[in-house]
BAKEGU-739593 format. One record per residue: x, y, z of N, C-alpha, C, O, CB in turn. Coordinates in steps of 0.05 Angstrom, whole numbers, plus 5000, padded with zeros to 4 digits. Glycine has a CB too. Example, Ala and Ser with C-alpha at 12.3 -4.5 7.8 and 13.67 -1.06 7.14 Angstrom:
<sites>
526448865156524649105156526449345156528549345169522649115181525749555142527349795143525850015157526850235161528249885114
</sites>
This chain:
<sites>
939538032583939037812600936637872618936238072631941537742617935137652616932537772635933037572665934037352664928737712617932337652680933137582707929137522722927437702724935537912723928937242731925637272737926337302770928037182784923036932727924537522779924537472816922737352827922537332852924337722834920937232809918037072825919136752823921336672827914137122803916736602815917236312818918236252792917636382772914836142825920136032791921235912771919935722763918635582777923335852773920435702734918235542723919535312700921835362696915935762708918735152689919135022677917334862667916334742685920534972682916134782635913934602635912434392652910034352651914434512621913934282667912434162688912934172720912133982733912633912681914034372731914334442751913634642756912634772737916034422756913734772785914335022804916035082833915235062856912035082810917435132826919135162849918235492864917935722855922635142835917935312898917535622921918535602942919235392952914835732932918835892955919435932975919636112989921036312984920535882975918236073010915936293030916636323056916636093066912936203034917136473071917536543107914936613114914236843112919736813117913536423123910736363135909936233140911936153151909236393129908436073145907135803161905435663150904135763131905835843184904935403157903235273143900535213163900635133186904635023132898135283147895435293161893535043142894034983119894035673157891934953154890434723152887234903154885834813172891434483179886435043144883435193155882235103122883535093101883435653167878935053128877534963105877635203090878735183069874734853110876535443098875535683076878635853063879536083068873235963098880035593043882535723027881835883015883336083015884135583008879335923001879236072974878336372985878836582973876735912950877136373007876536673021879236753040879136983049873436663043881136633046883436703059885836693031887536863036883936483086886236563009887036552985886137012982887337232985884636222963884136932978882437302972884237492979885537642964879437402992884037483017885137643031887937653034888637873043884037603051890637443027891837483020893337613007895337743015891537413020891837552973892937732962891538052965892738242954893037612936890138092973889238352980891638552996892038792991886538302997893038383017895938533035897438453023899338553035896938483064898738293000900538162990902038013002904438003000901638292981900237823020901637643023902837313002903137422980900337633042903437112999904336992982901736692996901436603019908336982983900236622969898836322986899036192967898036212944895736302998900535982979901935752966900235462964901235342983904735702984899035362958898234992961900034812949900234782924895234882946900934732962904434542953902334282950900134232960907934482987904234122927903133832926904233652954903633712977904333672895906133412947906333262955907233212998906533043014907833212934908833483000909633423027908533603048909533633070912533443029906233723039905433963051902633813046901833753024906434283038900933773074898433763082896833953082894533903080898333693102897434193083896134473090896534593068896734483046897234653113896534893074897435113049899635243062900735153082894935353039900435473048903035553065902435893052902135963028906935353054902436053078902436313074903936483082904136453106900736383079905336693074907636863077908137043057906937083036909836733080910937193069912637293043914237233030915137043043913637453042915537263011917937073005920437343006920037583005917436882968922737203008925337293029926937493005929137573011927736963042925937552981925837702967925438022983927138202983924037592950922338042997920638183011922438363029922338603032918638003025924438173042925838283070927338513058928538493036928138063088927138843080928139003066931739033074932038853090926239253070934239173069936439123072937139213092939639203096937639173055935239353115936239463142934839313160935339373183935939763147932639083153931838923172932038623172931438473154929538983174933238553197933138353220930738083209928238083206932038553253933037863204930837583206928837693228926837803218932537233218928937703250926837753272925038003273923137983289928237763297925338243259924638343251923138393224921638573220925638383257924038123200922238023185920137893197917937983194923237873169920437683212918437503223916237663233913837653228919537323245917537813247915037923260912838143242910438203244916338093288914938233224911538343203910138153179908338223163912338653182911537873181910137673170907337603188905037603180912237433167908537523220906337513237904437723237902137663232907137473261904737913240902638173230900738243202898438283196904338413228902838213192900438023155898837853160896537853151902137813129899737693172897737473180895237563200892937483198899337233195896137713217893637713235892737963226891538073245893937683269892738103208891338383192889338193172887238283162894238623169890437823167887937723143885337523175883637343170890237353105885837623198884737403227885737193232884737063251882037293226887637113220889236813236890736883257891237123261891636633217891436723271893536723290895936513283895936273289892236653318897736623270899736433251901336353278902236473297901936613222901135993266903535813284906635943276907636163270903435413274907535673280911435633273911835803249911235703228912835263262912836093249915236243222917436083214919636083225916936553232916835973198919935793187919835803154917735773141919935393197921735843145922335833114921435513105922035293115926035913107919735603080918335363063919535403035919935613023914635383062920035163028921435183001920434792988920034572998926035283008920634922961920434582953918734582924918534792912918434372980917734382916917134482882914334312878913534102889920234342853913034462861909834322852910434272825911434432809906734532854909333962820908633842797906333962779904534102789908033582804906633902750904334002739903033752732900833742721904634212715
</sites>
């Protein structure tokens, strides 16, 4: 039995979900870069999401640390790529192909 831990897929979908925030800044494709460079997760959702959405996904969290203690080295990922990340809240939801 193979078991997937990333995004689920199906011919015309994608289903995600990320503990990080959603940012609205023009230069995606050079913050897209830096991202994955710390491993963070950068998401561009279709329909309900205006922005992009950057984080880790809750996979990431290790088994001796604290929601609040996740958050806060999500916020530190973030400002190791120069943002100053808004609202930490879990993003979840699915992209069309």
């Amino acid at each position: 039995m193979k078991i997937k831990m990333d995004f689920v897929t199906n011919s015309s979908s994608t289903s995600f979900c990320v503990y990080g925030c959603e940012l609205f800044d023009e230069q995606r494709h050079d913050i897209a870069e830096r991202c994955y460079e710390i491993g963070l997760e950068f998401i561009e959702p279709d329909d309900d999401y205006v922005g992009y959405l950057i984080g880790l996904h809750p996979d990431e969290m290790t088994d001796d640390e604290t929601l609040g203690d996740f958050k806060k080295r999500v916020q530190e990922k973030i400002r190791e790529i120069g943002l100053e990340p808004n609202e930490i809240s879990f993003h979840s939801g699915t992209m069309y192909n």
